[in-house]
C-alpha atoms as a printed R data frame, in Angstrom:
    type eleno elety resid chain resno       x      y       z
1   ATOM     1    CA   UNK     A     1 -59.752 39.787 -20.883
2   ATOM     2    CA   UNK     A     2 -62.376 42.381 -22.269
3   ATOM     3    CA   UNK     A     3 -61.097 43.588 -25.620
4   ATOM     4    CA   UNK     A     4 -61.869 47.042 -24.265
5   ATOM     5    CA   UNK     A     5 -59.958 46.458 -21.095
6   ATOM     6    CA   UNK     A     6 -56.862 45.444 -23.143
7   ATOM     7    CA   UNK     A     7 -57.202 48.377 -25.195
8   ATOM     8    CA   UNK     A     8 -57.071 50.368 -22.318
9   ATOM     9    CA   UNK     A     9 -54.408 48.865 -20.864
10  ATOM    10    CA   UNK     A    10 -52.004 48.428 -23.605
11  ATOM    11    CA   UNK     A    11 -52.402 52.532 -24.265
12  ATOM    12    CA   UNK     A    12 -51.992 54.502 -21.163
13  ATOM    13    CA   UNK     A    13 -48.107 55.394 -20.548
14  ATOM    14    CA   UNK     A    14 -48.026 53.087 -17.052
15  ATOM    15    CA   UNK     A    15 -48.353 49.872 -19.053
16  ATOM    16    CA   UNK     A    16 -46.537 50.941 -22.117
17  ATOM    17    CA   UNK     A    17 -43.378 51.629 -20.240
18  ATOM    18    CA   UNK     A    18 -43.630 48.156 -18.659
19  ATOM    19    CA   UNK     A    19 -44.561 46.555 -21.729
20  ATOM    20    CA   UNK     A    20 -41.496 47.870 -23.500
21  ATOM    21    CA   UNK     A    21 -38.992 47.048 -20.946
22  ATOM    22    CA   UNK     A    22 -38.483 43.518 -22.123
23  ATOM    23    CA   UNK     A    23 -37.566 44.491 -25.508
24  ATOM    24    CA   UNK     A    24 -34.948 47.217 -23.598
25  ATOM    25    CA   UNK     A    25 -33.489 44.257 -21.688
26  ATOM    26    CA   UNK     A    26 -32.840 42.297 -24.717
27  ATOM    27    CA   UNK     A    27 -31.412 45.492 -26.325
28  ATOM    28    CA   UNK     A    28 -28.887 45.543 -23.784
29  ATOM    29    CA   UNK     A    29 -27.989 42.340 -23.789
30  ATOM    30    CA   UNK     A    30 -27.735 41.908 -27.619
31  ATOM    31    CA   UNK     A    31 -25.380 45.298 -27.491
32  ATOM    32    CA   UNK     A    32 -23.243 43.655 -24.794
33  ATOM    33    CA   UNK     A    33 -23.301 40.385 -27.278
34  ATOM    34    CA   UNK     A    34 -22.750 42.686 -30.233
35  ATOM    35    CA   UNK     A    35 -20.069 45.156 -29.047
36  ATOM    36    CA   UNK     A    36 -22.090 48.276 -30.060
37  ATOM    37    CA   UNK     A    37 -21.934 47.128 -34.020
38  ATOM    38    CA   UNK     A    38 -23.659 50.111 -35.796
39  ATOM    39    CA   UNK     A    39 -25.102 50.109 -39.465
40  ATOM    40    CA   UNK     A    40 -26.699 53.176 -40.119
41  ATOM    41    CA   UNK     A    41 -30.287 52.566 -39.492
42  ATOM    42    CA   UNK     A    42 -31.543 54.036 -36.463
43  ATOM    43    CA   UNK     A    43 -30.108 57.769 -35.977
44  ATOM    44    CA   UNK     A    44 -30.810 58.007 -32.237
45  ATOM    45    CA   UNK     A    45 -28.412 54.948 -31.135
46  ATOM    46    CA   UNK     A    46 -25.857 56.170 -33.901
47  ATOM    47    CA   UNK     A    47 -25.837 59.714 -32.467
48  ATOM    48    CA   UNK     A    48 -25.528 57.849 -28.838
49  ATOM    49    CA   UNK     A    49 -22.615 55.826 -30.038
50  ATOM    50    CA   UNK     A    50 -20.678 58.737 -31.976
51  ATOM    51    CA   UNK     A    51 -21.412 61.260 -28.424
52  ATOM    52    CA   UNK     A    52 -19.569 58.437 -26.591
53  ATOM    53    CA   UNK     A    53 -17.104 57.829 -28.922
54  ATOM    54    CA   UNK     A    54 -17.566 54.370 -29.712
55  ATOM    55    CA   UNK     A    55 -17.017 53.397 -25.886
56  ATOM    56    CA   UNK     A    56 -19.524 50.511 -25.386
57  ATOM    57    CA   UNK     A    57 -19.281 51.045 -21.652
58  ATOM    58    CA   UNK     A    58 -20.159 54.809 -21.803
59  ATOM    59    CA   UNK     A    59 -22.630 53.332 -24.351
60  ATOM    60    CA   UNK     A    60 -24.042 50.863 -21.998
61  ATOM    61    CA   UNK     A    61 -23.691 53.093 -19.492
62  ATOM    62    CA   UNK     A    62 -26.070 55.943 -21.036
63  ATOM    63    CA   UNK     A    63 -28.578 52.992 -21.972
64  ATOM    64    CA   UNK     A    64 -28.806 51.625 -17.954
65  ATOM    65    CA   UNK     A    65 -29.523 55.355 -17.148
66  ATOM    66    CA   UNK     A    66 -32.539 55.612 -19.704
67  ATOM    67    CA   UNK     A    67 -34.130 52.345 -18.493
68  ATOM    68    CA   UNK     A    68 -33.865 53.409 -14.644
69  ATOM    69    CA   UNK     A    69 -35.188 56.965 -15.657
70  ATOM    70    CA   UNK     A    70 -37.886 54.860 -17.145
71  ATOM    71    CA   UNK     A    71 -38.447 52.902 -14.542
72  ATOM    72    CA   UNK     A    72 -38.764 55.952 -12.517
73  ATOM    73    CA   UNK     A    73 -40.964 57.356 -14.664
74  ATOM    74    CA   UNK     A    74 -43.506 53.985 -14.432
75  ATOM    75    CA   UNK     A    75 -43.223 54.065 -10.524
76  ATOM    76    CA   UNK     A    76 -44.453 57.689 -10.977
77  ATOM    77    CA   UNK     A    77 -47.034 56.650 -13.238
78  ATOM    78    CA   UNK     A    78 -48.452 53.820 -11.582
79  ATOM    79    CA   UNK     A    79 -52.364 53.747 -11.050
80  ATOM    80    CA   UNK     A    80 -54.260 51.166  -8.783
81  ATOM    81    CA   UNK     A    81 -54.949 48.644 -11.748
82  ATOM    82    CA   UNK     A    82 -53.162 45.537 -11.600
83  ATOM    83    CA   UNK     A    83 -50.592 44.941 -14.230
84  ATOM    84    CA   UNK     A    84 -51.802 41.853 -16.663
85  ATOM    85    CA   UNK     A    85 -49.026 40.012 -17.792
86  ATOM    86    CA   UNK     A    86 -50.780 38.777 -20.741
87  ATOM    87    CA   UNK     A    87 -51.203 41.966 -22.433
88  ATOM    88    CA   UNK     A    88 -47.448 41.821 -23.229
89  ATOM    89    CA   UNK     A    89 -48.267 39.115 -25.983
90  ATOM    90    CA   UNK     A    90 -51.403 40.642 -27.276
91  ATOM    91    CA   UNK     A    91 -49.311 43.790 -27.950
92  ATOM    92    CA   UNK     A    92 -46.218 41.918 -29.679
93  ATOM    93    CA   UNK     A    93 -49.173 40.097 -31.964
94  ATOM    94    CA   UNK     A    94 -51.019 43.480 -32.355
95  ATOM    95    CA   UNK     A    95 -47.762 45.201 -33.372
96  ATOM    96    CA   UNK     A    96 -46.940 42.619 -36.184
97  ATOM    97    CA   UNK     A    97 -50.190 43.209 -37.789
98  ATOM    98    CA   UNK     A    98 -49.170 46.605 -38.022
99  ATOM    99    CA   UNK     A    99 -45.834 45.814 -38.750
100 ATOM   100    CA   UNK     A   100 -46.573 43.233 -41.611
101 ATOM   101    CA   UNK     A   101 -48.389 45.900 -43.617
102 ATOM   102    CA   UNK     A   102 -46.379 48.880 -42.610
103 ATOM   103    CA   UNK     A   103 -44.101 49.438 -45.707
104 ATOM   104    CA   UNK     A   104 -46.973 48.263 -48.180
105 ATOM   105    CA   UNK     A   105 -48.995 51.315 -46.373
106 ATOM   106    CA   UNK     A   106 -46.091 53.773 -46.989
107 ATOM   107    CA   UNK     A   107 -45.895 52.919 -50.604
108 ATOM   108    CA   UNK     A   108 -49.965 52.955 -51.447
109 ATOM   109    CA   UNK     A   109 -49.567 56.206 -49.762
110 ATOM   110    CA   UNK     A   110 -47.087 57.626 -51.768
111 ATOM   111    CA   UNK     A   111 -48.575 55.975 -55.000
112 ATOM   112    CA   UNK     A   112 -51.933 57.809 -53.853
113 ATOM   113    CA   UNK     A   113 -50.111 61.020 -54.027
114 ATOM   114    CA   UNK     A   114 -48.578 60.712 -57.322
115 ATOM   115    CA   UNK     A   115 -45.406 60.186 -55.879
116 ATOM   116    CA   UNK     A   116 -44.675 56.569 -56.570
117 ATOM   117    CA   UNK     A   117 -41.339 57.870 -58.694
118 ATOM   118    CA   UNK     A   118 -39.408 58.635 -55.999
119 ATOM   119    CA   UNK     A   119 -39.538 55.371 -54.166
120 ATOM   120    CA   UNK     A   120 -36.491 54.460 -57.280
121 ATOM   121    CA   UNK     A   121 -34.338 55.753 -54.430
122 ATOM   122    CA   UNK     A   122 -33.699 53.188 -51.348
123 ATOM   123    CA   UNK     A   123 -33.608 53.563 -47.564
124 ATOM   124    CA   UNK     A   124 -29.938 53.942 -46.483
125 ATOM   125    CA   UNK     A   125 -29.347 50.104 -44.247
126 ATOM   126    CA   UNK     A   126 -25.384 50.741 -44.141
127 ATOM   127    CA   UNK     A   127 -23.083 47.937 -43.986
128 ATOM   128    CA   UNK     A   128 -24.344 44.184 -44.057
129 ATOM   129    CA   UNK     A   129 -24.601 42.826 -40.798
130 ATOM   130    CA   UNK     A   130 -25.596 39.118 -39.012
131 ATOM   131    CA   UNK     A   131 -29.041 38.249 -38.264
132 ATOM   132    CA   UNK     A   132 -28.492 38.995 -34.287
133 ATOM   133    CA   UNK     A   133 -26.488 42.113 -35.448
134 ATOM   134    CA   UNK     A   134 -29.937 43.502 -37.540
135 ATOM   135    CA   UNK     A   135 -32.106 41.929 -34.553
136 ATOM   136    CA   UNK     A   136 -30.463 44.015 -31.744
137 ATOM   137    CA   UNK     A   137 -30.457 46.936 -34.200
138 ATOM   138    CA   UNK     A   138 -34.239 46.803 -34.698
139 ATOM   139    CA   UNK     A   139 -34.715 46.467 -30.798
140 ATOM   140    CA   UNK     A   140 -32.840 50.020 -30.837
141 ATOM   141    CA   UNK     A   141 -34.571 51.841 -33.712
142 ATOM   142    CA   UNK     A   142 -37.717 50.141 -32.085
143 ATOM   143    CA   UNK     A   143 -37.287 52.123 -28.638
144 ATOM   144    CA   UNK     A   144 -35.230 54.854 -29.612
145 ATOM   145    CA   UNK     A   145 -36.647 56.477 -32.080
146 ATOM   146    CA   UNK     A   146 -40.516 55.987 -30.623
147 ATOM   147    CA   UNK     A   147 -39.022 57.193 -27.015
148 ATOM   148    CA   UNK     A   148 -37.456 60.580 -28.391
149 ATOM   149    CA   UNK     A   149 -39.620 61.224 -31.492
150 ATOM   150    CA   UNK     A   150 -43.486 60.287 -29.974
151 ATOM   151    CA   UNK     A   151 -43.336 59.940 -26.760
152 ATOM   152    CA   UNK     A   152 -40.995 62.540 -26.416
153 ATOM   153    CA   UNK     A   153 -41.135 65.407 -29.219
154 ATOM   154    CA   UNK     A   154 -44.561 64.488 -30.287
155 ATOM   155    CA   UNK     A   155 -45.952 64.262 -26.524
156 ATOM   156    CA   UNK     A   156 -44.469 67.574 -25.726
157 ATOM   157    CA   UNK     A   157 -46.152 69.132 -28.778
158 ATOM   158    CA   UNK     A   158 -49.700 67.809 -28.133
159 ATOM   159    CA   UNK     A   159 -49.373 69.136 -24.627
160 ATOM   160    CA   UNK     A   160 -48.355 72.407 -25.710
161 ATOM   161    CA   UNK     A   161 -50.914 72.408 -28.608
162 ATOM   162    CA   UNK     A   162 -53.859 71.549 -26.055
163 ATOM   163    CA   UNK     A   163 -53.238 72.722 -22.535
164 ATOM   164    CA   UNK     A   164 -50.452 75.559 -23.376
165 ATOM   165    CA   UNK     A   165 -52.055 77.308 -26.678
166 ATOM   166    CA   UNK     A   166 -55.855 75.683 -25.877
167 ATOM   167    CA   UNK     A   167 -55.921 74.189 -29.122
168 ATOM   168    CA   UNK     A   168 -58.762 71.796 -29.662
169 ATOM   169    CA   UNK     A   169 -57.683 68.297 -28.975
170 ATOM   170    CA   UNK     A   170 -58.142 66.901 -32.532
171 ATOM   171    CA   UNK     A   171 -55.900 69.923 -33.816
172 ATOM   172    CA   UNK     A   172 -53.142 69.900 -31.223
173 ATOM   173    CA   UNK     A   173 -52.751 66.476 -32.037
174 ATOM   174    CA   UNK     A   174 -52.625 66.767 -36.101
175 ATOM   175    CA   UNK     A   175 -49.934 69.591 -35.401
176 ATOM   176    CA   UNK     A   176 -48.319 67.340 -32.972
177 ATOM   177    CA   UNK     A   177 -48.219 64.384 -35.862
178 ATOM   178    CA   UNK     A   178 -46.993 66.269 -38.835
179 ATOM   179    CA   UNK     A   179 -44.363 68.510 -37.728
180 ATOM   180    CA   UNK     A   180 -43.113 65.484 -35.405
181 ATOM   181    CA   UNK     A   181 -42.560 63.044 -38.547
182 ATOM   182    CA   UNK     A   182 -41.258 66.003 -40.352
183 ATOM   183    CA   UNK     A   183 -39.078 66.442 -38.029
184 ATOM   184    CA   UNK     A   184 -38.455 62.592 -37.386
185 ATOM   185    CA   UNK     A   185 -37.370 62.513 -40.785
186 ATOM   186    CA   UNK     A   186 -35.389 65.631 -41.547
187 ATOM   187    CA   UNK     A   187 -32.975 64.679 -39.003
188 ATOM   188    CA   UNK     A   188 -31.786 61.763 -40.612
189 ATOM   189    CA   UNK     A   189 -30.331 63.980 -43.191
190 ATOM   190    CA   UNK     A   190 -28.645 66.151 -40.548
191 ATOM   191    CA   UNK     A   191 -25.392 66.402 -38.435
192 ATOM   192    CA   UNK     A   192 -21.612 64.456 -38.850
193 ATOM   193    CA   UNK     A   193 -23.481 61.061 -39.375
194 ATOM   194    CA   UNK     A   194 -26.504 62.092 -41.687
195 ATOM   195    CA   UNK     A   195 -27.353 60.961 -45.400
196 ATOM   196    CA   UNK     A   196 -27.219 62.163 -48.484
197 ATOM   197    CA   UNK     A   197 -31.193 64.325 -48.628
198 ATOM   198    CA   UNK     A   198 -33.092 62.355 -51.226
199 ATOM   199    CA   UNK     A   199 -36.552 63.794 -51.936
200 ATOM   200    CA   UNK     A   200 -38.163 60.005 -51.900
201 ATOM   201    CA   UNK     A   201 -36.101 58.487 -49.142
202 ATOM   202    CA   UNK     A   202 -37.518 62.199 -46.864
203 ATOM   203    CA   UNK     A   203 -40.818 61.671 -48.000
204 ATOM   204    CA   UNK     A   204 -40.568 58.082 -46.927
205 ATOM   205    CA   UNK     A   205 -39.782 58.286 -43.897
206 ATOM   206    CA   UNK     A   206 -42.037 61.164 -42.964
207 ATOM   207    CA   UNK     A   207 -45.182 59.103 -44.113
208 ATOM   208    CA   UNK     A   208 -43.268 56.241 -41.888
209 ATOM   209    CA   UNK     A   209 -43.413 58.497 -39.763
210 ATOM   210    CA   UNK     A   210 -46.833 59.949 -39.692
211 ATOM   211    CA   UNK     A   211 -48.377 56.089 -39.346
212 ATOM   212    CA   UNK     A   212 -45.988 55.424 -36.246
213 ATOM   213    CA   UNK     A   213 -47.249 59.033 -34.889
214 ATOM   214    CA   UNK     A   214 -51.430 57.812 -35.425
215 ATOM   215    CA   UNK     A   215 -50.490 54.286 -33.836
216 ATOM   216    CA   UNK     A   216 -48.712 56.080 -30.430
217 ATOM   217    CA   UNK     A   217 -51.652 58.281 -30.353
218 ATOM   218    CA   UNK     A   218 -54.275 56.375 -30.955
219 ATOM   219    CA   UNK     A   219 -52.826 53.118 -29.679
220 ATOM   220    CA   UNK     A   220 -49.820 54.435 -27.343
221 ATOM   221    CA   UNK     A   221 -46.066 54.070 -26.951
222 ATOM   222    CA   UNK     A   222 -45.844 50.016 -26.127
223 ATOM   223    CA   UNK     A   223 -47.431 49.111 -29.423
224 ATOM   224    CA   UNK     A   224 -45.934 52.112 -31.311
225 ATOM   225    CA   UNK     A   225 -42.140 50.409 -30.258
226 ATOM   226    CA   UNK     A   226 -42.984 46.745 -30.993
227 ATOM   227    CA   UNK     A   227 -44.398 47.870 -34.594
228 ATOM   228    CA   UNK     A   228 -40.974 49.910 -35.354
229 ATOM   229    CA   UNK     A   229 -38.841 47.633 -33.942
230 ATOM   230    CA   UNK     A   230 -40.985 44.523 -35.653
231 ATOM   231    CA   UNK     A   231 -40.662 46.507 -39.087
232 ATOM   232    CA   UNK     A   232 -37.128 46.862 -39.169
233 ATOM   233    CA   UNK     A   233 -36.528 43.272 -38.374
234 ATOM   234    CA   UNK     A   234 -39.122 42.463 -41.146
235 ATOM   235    CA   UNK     A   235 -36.587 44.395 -43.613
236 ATOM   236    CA   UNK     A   236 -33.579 43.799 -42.233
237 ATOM   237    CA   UNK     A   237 -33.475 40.184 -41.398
238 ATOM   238    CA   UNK     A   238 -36.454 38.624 -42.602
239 ATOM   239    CA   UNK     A   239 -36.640 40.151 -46.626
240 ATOM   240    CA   UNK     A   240 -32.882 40.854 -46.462
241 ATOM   241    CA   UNK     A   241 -32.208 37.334 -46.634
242 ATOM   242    CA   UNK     A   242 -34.778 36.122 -48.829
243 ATOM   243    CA   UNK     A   243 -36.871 34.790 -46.762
Protein backbone atom coordinates (compact mmCIF):
# COMPACT_ATOMS: atom_id res chain seq x y z
CA UNK A 1 0.00 0.00 0.00
CA UNK A 2 1.05 3.65 -1.06
CA UNK A 3 2.13 5.46 2.08
CA UNK A 4 -0.12 8.24 0.82
CA UNK A 5 -3.04 5.94 0.33
CA UNK A 6 -2.71 4.73 3.97
CA UNK A 7 -2.55 8.13 5.13
CA UNK A 8 -5.61 8.78 3.55
CA UNK A 9 -7.26 6.04 4.66
CA UNK A 10 -6.38 5.82 8.22
CA UNK A 11 -7.73 9.76 8.53
CA UNK A 12 -11.09 10.21 7.04
CA UNK A 13 -13.97 9.44 9.75
CA UNK A 14 -15.31 6.15 7.53
CA UNK A 15 -12.16 4.19 8.34
CA UNK A 16 -11.49 5.60 11.71
CA UNK A 17 -14.78 4.44 13.07
CA UNK A 18 -14.04 0.94 11.70
CA UNK A 19 -10.62 0.97 12.79
CA UNK A 20 -11.62 1.70 16.36
CA UNK A 21 -14.30 -0.79 16.69
CA UNK A 22 -12.00 -3.61 17.63
CA UNK A 23 -10.59 -1.86 20.50
CA UNK A 24 -14.62 -1.08 21.51
CA UNK A 25 -15.25 -4.83 21.32
CA UNK A 26 -12.51 -5.67 23.60
CA UNK A 27 -13.70 -2.81 25.88
CA UNK A 28 -16.81 -4.54 26.29
CA UNK A 29 -15.69 -7.63 26.82
CA UNK A 30 -12.93 -6.72 29.37
CA UNK A 31 -15.91 -4.63 31.32
CA UNK A 32 -18.10 -7.75 31.24
CA UNK A 33 -14.72 -9.68 32.55
CA UNK A 34 -14.07 -6.81 34.94
CA UNK A 35 -17.51 -6.01 36.43
CA UNK A 36 -17.29 -2.25 35.65
CA UNK A 37 -14.04 -1.88 38.16
CA UNK A 38 -13.38 1.94 38.06
CA UNK A 39 -10.07 3.75 39.21
CA UNK A 40 -10.30 7.20 38.52
CA UNK A 41 -8.57 7.67 35.29
CA UNK A 42 -10.77 8.29 32.51
CA UNK A 43 -13.69 10.87 33.53
CA UNK A 44 -16.06 9.97 30.68
CA UNK A 45 -16.56 6.10 31.71
CA UNK A 46 -16.55 7.28 35.49
CA UNK A 47 -19.31 9.83 34.81
CA UNK A 48 -21.09 6.80 32.71
CA UNK A 49 -20.76 4.48 35.62
CA UNK A 50 -21.85 7.04 38.50
CA UNK A 51 -25.19 8.21 35.86
CA UNK A 52 -26.04 4.46 36.02
CA UNK A 53 -25.39 3.93 39.36
CA UNK A 54 -22.89 1.37 39.30
CA UNK A 55 -25.37 -1.04 37.31
CA UNK A 56 -22.99 -2.86 34.88
CA UNK A 57 -25.99 -3.82 32.79
CA UNK A 58 -27.29 -0.20 32.40
CA UNK A 59 -23.50 0.28 31.96
CA UNK A 60 -23.19 -2.23 29.26
CA UNK A 61 -26.22 -1.31 28.11
CA UNK A 62 -25.32 2.53 27.35
CA UNK A 63 -21.91 1.17 25.81
CA UNK A 64 -23.92 -1.38 23.07
CA UNK A 65 -25.96 1.81 22.21
CA UNK A 66 -22.73 3.99 21.44
CA UNK A 67 -21.14 1.26 19.27
CA UNK A 68 -24.49 0.71 17.15
CA UNK A 69 -24.86 4.62 16.93
CA UNK A 70 -21.38 4.25 15.63
CA UNK A 71 -21.94 1.81 13.47
CA UNK A 72 -24.70 3.84 12.13
CA UNK A 73 -22.75 6.58 11.81
CA UNK A 74 -19.93 4.44 9.50
CA UNK A 75 -22.85 3.01 7.30
CA UNK A 76 -23.68 6.74 6.81
CA UNK A 77 -20.25 7.54 6.13
CA UNK A 78 -19.28 4.97 3.85
CA UNK A 79 -17.59 6.06 0.45
CA UNK A 80 -16.91 3.65 -2.58
CA UNK A 81 -13.24 2.76 -1.42
CA UNK A 82 -12.74 -0.60 -0.28
CA UNK A 83 -11.94 -1.05 3.33
CA UNK A 84 -8.09 -2.45 3.73
CA UNK A 85 -7.83 -4.59 6.50
CA UNK A 86 -4.25 -4.00 6.89
CA UNK A 87 -4.42 -0.48 7.78
CA UNK A 88 -5.74 -1.61 11.20
CA UNK A 89 -2.06 -2.69 12.12
CA UNK A 90 -0.28 0.17 10.55
CA UNK A 91 -2.45 2.43 12.77
CA UNK A 92 -1.92 0.37 16.16
CA UNK A 93 2.11 0.62 15.17
CA UNK A 94 1.67 4.33 14.14
CA UNK A 95 -0.16 5.07 17.42
CA UNK A 96 2.65 3.56 19.66
CA UNK A 97 5.17 5.76 18.14
CA UNK A 98 3.13 8.44 19.27
CA UNK A 99 2.30 6.87 22.29
CA UNK A 100 5.95 5.91 23.34
CA UNK A 101 6.98 9.57 23.30
CA UNK A 102 3.76 11.11 24.41
CA UNK A 103 4.47 11.92 28.15
CA UNK A 104 8.26 12.78 27.36
CA UNK A 105 6.54 15.47 24.82
CA UNK A 106 4.26 16.83 27.61
CA UNK A 107 7.10 17.32 29.96
CA UNK A 108 9.78 19.05 27.29
CA UNK A 109 6.79 21.13 26.74
CA UNK A 110 6.21 22.23 30.00
CA UNK A 111 10.05 22.47 30.74
CA UNK A 112 10.09 24.80 27.50
CA UNK A 113 7.68 27.02 29.21
CA UNK A 114 9.34 27.41 32.43
CA UNK A 115 6.95 25.35 33.99
CA UNK A 116 8.84 22.21 34.80
CA UNK A 117 7.95 22.96 38.80
CA UNK A 118 4.69 21.99 38.69
CA UNK A 119 5.09 18.55 37.28
CA UNK A 120 6.13 17.83 41.54
CA UNK A 121 2.39 17.19 41.53
CA UNK A 122 1.17 13.64 39.99
CA UNK A 123 -1.71 12.57 37.74
CA UNK A 124 -4.55 11.26 39.96
CA UNK A 125 -4.53 6.92 38.84
CA UNK A 126 -6.97 6.08 41.91
CA UNK A 127 -6.88 2.80 43.47
CA UNK A 128 -4.33 0.00 42.32
CA UNK A 129 -5.80 -2.26 40.03
CA UNK A 130 -4.70 -5.78 37.95
CA UNK A 131 -3.01 -5.62 34.74
CA UNK A 132 -6.44 -6.59 32.75
CA UNK A 133 -8.21 -4.16 35.21
CA UNK A 134 -5.65 -1.02 33.87
CA UNK A 135 -5.83 -2.71 30.24
CA UNK A 136 -9.68 -2.47 29.90
CA UNK A 137 -9.41 0.94 31.58
CA UNK A 138 -7.03 2.30 28.92
CA UNK A 139 -9.34 0.77 26.11
CA UNK A 140 -12.04 3.23 27.80
CA UNK A 141 -10.03 6.44 28.32
CA UNK A 142 -8.70 5.46 24.75
CA UNK A 143 -12.31 5.79 23.06
CA UNK A 144 -14.04 7.81 25.42
CA UNK A 145 -12.39 10.59 25.93
CA UNK A 146 -11.16 10.97 21.97
CA UNK A 147 -15.05 10.21 20.97
CA UNK A 148 -16.57 13.10 23.23
CA UNK A 149 -13.60 15.52 23.49
CA UNK A 150 -12.19 15.48 19.47
CA UNK A 151 -14.35 13.98 17.58
CA UNK A 152 -17.08 15.31 19.34
CA UNK A 153 -16.47 18.85 21.12
CA UNK A 154 -13.49 19.61 19.05
CA UNK A 155 -15.29 18.54 15.61
CA UNK A 156 -18.25 20.62 16.46
CA UNK A 157 -16.01 23.65 17.11
CA UNK A 158 -13.97 23.48 13.86
CA UNK A 159 -17.24 23.26 12.02
CA UNK A 160 -18.63 26.14 13.66
CA UNK A 161 -15.28 28.06 13.45
CA UNK A 162 -15.11 27.41 9.52
CA UNK A 163 -18.47 26.95 7.89
CA UNK A 164 -20.73 28.76 10.74
CA UNK A 165 -18.45 32.02 11.63
CA UNK A 166 -16.24 31.62 8.06
CA UNK A 167 -13.20 31.51 9.94
CA UNK A 168 -10.17 30.60 7.92
CA UNK A 169 -9.49 26.95 8.16
CA UNK A 170 -6.08 27.17 9.92
CA UNK A 171 -7.83 29.48 12.64
CA UNK A 172 -11.06 27.59 13.19
CA UNK A 173 -9.00 24.77 13.82
CA UNK A 174 -6.37 26.44 16.45
CA UNK A 175 -9.65 27.72 18.27
CA UNK A 176 -11.08 24.34 17.92
CA UNK A 177 -7.65 22.78 19.62
CA UNK A 178 -7.14 25.06 22.53
CA UNK A 179 -10.38 25.71 24.02
CA UNK A 180 -11.16 21.82 23.40
CA UNK A 181 -8.04 20.64 25.65
CA UNK A 182 -8.92 23.41 27.94
CA UNK A 183 -11.89 22.21 28.24
CA UNK A 184 -10.76 18.42 28.12
CA UNK A 185 -8.91 19.20 31.07
CA UNK A 186 -10.94 21.50 33.26
CA UNK A 187 -13.50 18.93 33.53
CA UNK A 188 -11.55 16.57 35.30
CA UNK A 189 -11.60 18.92 38.16
CA UNK A 190 -15.39 19.28 37.96
CA UNK A 191 -18.68 17.63 39.21
CA UNK A 192 -19.38 14.79 42.33
CA UNK A 193 -16.37 12.67 41.00
CA UNK A 194 -13.70 15.43 40.12
CA UNK A 195 -10.11 16.07 41.69
CA UNK A 196 -8.62 18.18 43.77
CA UNK A 197 -7.52 21.47 40.86
CA UNK A 198 -3.75 21.34 40.88
CA UNK A 199 -2.18 24.03 38.68
CA UNK A 200 0.50 21.28 37.20
CA UNK A 201 -1.74 18.27 37.02
CA UNK A 202 -4.43 21.16 34.70
CA UNK A 203 -1.67 22.24 32.79
CA UNK A 204 -0.77 18.65 32.13
CA UNK A 205 -3.40 17.47 30.88
CA UNK A 206 -4.30 20.41 28.69
CA UNK A 207 -0.85 20.11 26.83
CA UNK A 208 -1.99 16.17 26.80
CA UNK A 209 -4.51 17.42 25.49
CA UNK A 210 -3.50 19.83 22.84
CA UNK A 211 -1.04 16.88 21.21
CA UNK A 212 -4.12 14.37 21.13
CA UNK A 213 -6.19 17.45 19.50
CA UNK A 214 -3.05 18.01 16.49
CA UNK A 215 -2.90 14.06 16.05
CA UNK A 216 -7.09 13.79 15.43
CA UNK A 217 -6.71 16.68 13.20
CA UNK A 218 -3.99 16.14 11.41
CA UNK A 219 -4.02 12.36 11.58
CA UNK A 220 -7.86 11.63 12.56
CA UNK A 221 -9.90 9.89 15.24
CA UNK A 222 -8.59 5.99 14.69
CA UNK A 223 -5.02 6.94 15.44
CA UNK A 224 -5.96 9.71 17.94
CA UNK A 225 -7.82 6.55 20.17
CA UNK A 226 -5.06 3.92 19.77
CA UNK A 227 -2.37 6.68 20.95
CA UNK A 228 -4.62 7.55 24.21
CA UNK A 229 -5.59 4.33 24.89
CA UNK A 230 -1.74 2.98 24.10
CA UNK A 231 -0.49 5.82 26.59
CA UNK A 232 -2.44 4.95 29.43
CA UNK A 233 -1.54 1.34 29.21
CA UNK A 234 2.14 2.52 28.85
CA UNK A 235 1.60 4.22 32.47
CA UNK A 236 -0.63 2.17 33.94
CA UNK A 237 0.52 -1.30 33.31
CA UNK A 238 3.67 -1.20 31.64
CA UNK A 239 5.83 1.63 34.06
CA UNK A 240 3.42 0.90 36.94
CA UNK A 241 4.93 -2.33 37.39
CA UNK A 242 8.39 -1.71 36.67
CA UNK A 243 8.69 -2.89 33.68
Amino acid sequence: MKLSTYHQQSRDTWHSLVLVMPLFVLYQIGVMWTGGVRNGVDFITDMLWWAVGGELTYYLGVHVGVLLLMVVAAVMLRNKERLRLRVWPAVVAESAVYAFFFGAAIVAIMDALGLSALLSVGLSVGQEASVLDNLVLSAGAGLYEELVFRLGLMGTMLMVGHRVLGWPRWWAALWAVVLSSLIFSAVHHMGPLGESFALGVFLFRAIAGVLLALIFYLRGFAVAVYTHALYDVLVLVILASGG
